[in-house]
C-alpha positions in Angstrom: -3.1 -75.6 158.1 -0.5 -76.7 160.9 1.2 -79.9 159.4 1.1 -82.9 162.0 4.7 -83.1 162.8 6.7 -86.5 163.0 7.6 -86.0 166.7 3.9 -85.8 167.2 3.4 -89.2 165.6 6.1 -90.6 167.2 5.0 -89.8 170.5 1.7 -91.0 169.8 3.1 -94.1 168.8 5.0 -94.4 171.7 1.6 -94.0 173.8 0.7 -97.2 171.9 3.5 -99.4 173.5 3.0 -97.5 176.8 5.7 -95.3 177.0 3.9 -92.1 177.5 0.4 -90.9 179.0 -1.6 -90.8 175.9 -3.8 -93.6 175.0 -3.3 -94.2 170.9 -4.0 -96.7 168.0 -2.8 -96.2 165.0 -3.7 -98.0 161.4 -0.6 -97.2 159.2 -1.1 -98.5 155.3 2.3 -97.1 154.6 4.3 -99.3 157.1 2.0 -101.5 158.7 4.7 -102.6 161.6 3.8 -99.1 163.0 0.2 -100.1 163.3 -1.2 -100.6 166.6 -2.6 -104.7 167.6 -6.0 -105.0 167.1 -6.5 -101.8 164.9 -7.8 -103.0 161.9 -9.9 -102.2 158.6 -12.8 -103.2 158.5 -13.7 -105.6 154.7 -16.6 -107.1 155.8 -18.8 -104.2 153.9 -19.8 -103.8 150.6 -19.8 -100.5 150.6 -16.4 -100.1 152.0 -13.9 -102.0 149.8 -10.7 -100.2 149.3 -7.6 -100.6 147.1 -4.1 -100.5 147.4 -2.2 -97.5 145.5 1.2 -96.2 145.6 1.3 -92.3 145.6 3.4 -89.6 146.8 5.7 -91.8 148.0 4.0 -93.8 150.2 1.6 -96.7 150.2 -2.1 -95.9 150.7 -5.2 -97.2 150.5 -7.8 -95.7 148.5 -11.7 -95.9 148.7 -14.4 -96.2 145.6 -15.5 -92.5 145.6 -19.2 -93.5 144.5 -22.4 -94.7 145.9 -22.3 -97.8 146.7 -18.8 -97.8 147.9 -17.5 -94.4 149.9 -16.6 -96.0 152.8 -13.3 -96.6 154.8 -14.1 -98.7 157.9 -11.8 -98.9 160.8 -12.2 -101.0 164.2 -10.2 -99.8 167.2 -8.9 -102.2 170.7 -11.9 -103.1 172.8 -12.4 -100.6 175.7 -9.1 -98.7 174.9 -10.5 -95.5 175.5 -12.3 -96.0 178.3 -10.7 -94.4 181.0 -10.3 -91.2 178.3 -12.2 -87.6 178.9 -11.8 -86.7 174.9 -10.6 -88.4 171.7 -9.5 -87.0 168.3 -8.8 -88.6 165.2 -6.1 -87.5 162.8 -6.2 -88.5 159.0 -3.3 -88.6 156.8 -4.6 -88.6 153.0 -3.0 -87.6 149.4 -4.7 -84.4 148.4 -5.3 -85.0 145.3 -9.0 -83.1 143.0 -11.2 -80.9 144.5 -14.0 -83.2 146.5 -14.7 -83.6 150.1 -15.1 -86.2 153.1 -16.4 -86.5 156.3 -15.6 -88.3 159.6 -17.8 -90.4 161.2 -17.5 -92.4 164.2 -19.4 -94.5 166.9 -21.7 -93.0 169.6 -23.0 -96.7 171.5 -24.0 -97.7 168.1 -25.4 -94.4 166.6 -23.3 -93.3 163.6 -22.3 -89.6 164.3 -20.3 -87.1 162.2 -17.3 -85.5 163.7 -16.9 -82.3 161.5 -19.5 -79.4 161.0 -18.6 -79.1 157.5 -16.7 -81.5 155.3 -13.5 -81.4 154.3 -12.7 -80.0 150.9 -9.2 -80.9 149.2 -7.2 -78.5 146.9 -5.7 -80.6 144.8 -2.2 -79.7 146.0 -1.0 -82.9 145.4 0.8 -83.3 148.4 -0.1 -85.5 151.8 -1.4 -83.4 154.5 -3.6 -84.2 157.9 -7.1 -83.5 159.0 -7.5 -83.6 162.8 -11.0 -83.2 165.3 -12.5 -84.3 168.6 -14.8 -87.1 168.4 -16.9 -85.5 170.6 -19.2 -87.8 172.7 -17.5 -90.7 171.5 -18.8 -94.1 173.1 -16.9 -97.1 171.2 -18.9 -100.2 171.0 -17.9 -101.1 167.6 -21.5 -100.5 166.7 -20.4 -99.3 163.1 -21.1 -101.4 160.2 -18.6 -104.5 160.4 -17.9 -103.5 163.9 -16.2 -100.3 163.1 -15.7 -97.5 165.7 -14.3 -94.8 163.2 -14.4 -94.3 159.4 -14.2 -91.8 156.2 -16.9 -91.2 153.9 -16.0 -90.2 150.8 -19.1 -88.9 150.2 -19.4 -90.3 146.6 -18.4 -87.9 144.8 -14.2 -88.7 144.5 -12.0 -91.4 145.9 -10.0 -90.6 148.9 -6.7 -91.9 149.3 -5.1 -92.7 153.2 -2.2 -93.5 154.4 -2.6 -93.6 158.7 -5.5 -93.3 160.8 -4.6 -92.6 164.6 -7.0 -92.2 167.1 -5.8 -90.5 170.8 -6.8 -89.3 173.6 -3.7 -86.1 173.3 -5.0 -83.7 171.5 -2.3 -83.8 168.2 -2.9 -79.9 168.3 -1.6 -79.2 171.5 1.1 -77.0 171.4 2.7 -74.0 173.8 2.2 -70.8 174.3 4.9 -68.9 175.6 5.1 -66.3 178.9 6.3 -62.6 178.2 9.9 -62.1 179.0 10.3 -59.9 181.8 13.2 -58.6 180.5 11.6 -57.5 177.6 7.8 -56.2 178.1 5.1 -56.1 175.5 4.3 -52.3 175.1 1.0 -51.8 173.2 2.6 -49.0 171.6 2.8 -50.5 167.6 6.2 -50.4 167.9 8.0 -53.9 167.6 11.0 -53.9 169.9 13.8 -56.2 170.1 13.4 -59.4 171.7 9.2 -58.4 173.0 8.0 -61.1 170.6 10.8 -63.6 170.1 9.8 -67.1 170.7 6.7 -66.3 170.9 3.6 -68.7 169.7 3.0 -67.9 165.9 0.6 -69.3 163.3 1.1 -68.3 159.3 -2.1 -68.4 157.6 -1.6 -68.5 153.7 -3.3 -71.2 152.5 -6.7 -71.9 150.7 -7.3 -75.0 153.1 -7.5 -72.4 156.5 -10.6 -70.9 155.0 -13.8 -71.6 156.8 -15.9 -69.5 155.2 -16.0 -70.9 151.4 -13.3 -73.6 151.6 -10.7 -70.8 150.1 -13.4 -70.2 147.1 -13.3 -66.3 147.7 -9.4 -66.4 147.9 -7.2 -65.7 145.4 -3.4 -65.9 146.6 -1.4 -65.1 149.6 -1.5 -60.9 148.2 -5.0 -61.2 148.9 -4.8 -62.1 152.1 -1.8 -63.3 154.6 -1.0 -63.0 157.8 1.4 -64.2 160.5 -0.5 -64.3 164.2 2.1 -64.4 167.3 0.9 -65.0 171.0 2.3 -64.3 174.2 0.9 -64.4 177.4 1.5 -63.6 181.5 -0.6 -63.9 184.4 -2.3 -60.5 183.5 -3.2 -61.1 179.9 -3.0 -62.2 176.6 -0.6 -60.5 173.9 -1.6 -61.2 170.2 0.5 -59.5 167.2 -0.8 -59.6 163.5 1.0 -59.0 160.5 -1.4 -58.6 157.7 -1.2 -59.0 154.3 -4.8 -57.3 152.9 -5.4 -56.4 149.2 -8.7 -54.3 150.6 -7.6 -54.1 154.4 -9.7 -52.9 157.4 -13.1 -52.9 156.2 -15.0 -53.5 158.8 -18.0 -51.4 160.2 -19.7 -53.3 162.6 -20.5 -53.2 166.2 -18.7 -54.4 168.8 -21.1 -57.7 169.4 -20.6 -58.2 165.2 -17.0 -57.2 165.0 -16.3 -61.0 163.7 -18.4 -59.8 160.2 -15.4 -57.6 158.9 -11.3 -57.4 158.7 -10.2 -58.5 162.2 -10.0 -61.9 164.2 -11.6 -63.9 167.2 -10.1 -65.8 169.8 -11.7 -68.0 171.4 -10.5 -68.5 175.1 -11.3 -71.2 177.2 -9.7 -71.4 181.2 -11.3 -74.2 182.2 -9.7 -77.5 180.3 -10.3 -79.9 182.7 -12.7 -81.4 180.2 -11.8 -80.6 176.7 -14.8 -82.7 175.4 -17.8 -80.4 176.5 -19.5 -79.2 173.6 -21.1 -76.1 174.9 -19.3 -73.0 176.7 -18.6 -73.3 180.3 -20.2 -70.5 182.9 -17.6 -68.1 183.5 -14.8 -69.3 181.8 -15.2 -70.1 178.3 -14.9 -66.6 176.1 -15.6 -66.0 172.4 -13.6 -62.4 172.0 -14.7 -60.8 168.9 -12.3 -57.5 167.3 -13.2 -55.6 164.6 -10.1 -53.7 163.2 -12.3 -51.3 160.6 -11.4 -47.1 160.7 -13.3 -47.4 164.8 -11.7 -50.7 166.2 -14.5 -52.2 168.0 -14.6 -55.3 170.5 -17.3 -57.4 172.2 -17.2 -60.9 173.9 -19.6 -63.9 173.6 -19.7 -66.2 177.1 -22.0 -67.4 180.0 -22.3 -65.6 183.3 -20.7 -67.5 186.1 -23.6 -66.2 188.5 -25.9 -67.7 186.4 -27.7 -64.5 186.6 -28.9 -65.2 183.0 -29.8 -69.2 183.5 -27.1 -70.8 180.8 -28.2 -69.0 178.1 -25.0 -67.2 175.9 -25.3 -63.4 176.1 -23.3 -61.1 173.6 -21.6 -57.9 175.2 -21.2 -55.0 172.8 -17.6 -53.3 174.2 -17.8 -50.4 171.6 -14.7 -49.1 170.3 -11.2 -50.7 171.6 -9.2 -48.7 174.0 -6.2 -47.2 173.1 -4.4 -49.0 175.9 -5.7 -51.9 174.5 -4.5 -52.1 170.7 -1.8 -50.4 168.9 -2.4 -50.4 165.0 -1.1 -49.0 161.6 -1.6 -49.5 158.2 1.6 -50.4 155.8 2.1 -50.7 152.3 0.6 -54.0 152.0 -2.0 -53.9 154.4 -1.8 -54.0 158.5 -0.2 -54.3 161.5 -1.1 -54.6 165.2 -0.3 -55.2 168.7 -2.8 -56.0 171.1 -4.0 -57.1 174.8 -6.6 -58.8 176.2 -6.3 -58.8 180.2 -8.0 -62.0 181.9 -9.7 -59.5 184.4 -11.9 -58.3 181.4 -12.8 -61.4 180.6 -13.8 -62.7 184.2 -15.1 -59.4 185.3 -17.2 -59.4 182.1 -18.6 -62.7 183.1 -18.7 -61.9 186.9 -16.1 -65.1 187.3 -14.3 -64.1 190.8 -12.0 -67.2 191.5 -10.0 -68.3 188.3 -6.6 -68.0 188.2 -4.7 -68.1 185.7 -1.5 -69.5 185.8 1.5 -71.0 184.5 1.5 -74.5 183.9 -1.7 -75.2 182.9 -3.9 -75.8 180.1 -6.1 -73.6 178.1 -8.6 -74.2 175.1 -7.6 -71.8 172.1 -8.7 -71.4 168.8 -8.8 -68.4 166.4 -10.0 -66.9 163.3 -8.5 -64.2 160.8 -11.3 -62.5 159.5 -11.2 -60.3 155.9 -14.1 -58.3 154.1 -13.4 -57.1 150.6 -16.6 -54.8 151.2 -18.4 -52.6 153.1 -21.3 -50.9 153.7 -22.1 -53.2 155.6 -18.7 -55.2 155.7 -19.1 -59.6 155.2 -16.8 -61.7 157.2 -17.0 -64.5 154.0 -17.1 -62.1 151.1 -13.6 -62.7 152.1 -12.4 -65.5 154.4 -12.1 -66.1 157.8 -9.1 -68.4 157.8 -7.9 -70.5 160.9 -4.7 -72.2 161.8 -7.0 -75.7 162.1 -9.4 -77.5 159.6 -11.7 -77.8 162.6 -14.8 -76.4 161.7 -17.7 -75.0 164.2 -15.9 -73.5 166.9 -18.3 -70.9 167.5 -20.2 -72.3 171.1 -18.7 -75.6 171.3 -14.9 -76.0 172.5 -14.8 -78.9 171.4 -14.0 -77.9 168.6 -10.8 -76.0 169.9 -7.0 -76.9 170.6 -5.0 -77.1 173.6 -2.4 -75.0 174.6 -0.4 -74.9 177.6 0.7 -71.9 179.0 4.5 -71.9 179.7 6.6 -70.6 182.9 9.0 -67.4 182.8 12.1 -69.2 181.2 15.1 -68.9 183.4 18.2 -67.5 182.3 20.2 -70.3 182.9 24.0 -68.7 182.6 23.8 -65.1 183.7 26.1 -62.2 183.0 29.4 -62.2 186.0 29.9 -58.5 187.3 31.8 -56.9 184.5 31.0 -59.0 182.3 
């Protein structure tokens, strides 16, 4: 799980006094001179009294873990967000025992759950962050007490927080970074100096990047491991694995099913105008699915841009993966690969003829490592299919994915003098 870095609070704290774009309010229990005017919790409720604890190093405020008190209410700025397309929220808490929340927030008055499946802690005794779009979000503090946004514990454990913010940036928006034209990804399995430096990477070695069982069918980093890297130009998208796999490649399924076995998805969208829509886009939202078994299969998930199908999603089976395509070989601790996914595949495959893609602007990405420990037929969650979010449901609704902006060729800024 990607920690929440303190430049990204900082900025978003910033957006609070209005010196940056995003819209923010923040509820800090730690240092409450960093909270946000009107941005308060809520004490009206009996079923949402909360305690103050010292943990970890920080102040915090922890709720009553049962029945007939799980709640931690918050109240956010009248009309704040109204001039905002999306919001997420982003929770710091103490993970501390083994139980779960949820997030809940207000939709004109209707209480509405942010997350497909609740968070489960891991008792790592350390404080960590859950972020996810509040999709549909309509703030009329019509919560109990007024509250626009709050935790359930879910009775069964306490949960202990330290900061709440609520924004309109998306605290998982990062950058992916262009190919180097001096050094060209070659599909070829071969890692040359300088193709993949700087590139985008995500290290997934954690029992809280499971989707699948909440890290229940994971035993340890030599189980399974893996560091992702991502670069991209305006022809396509070049993804890396290094894999770590106790039973690697077992995977044989179809191109359309190559999610249920050892391989990964990524989930593409090219239209971010709106990062809030909750179903895929015609045309240009893409659910790429690659199976990396013995035959390494691909297929895509997406809407026609035609609408030659109405809206309804289609699955297309791509069979086995082109050579040009994916570059792979096993090692002594499990796999490695090199791999391209041209835009023109995607676009042709949904009959899109006018997106561009290009430098500058932003994309909707999300991904999943997938690993089977068997076969016959291989089981995406015998094993785990681990992500570099806690977001949960990706699969049709982009809102549940990050936003990544695709970076310009970087200049050389002091170039070699003739002879030098």
């Amino acid at each position: 799980m990607k920690s929440y870095t303190t430049a990204l609070v900082l900025s978003l704290l910033v957006g609070v006094a209005g010196g940056a774009s995003a819209t923010s309010a923040v509820i800090d229990f730690n240092d409450s001179s960093k909270s946000s005017a009107n941005t308060q919790l809520v004490t009206s409720e009996a079923n949402g009294k909360t305690t103050s604890v010292d943990i970890g190093g920080r102040k915090a405020v922890q709720t009553g873990g049962t029945g007939d008190n799980e709640f931690l209410y918050v109240s956010l700025p009248k009309d704040l967000f109204k001039n905002s397309k999306a919001v997420w929220a982003v929770v710091e808490y103490y993970d501390q025992g083994t139980d779960t929340f949820a997030v809940h927030f207000d939709v004109s008055g209707t209480d509405t759950t942010a997350d497909a499946v609740v968070v489960t802690k891991h008792d790592t005794k350390a404080w960590t962050t859950h972020s996810v779009q509040l999709a549909g979000f309509a703030f009329t503090e019509g919560g109990p007490g007024g509250a626009d946004v709050w935790i359930d514990d879910l009775g069964d454990g306490p949960e202990i927080i330290d900061k709440i913010i609520v924004t309109d940036e998306d605290p998982d928006l990062t950058h992916m970074p262009h190919v180097d034209p001096a050094h060209p990804i070659k599909i070829d399995g071969t890692i040359d100096p300088g193709e993949w430096d700087g590139a985008y990477s995500v290290t997934l070695n954690q029992a809280a990047q499971d989707a699948c069982s909440s890290g229940a069918n994971w035993t340890g980093p030599d189980d399974f491991s893996a560091v992702y890297y991502h670069k991209w130009d305006e022809s396509g998208l070049y993804i890396r694995g290094d894999i770590v796999d106790a039973t690697p490649r077992l995977n044989d399924q179809k191109g359309d099913a190559a999610w249920n076995g050892d391989g990964f998805e990524e989930f593409i969208g090219l239209d971010w105008s709106n990062p809030n829509h909750t179903t895929y886009l015609p045309g240009t939202d893409f659910h790429v699915f690659l199976g990396l078994g013995e035959t390494p299969m691909w297929g895509i998930q997406a809407i026609y841009a035609d609408g030659a199908v109405g809206d309804a999603e289609y699955n297309n089976d791509k069979e086995a993966i082109p050579t040009q395509n994916l570059a792979i070989k096993n090692t002594d601790k499990g796999y490695q690969f090199e791999m391209y996914i041209p835009w023109k595949f995607l676009l042709d495959e949904s009959k899109n003829t006018t997106t561009v893609v290009k430098a500058g602007q932003n994309i909707g990405w999300f991904m999943f490592a997938n690993n089977s420990k068997v076969i016959g037929p291989s089981d995406q969650c015998s094993g785990v299919a681990m992500t570099p979010f806690k977001r949960t449901g990706p699969s049709g609704n982009p809102s549940k994915w990050a936003t990544i902006v695709l970076d310009p060729v970087v200049p050389v800024t002091n170039p070699p003098t003739a002879g030098q």
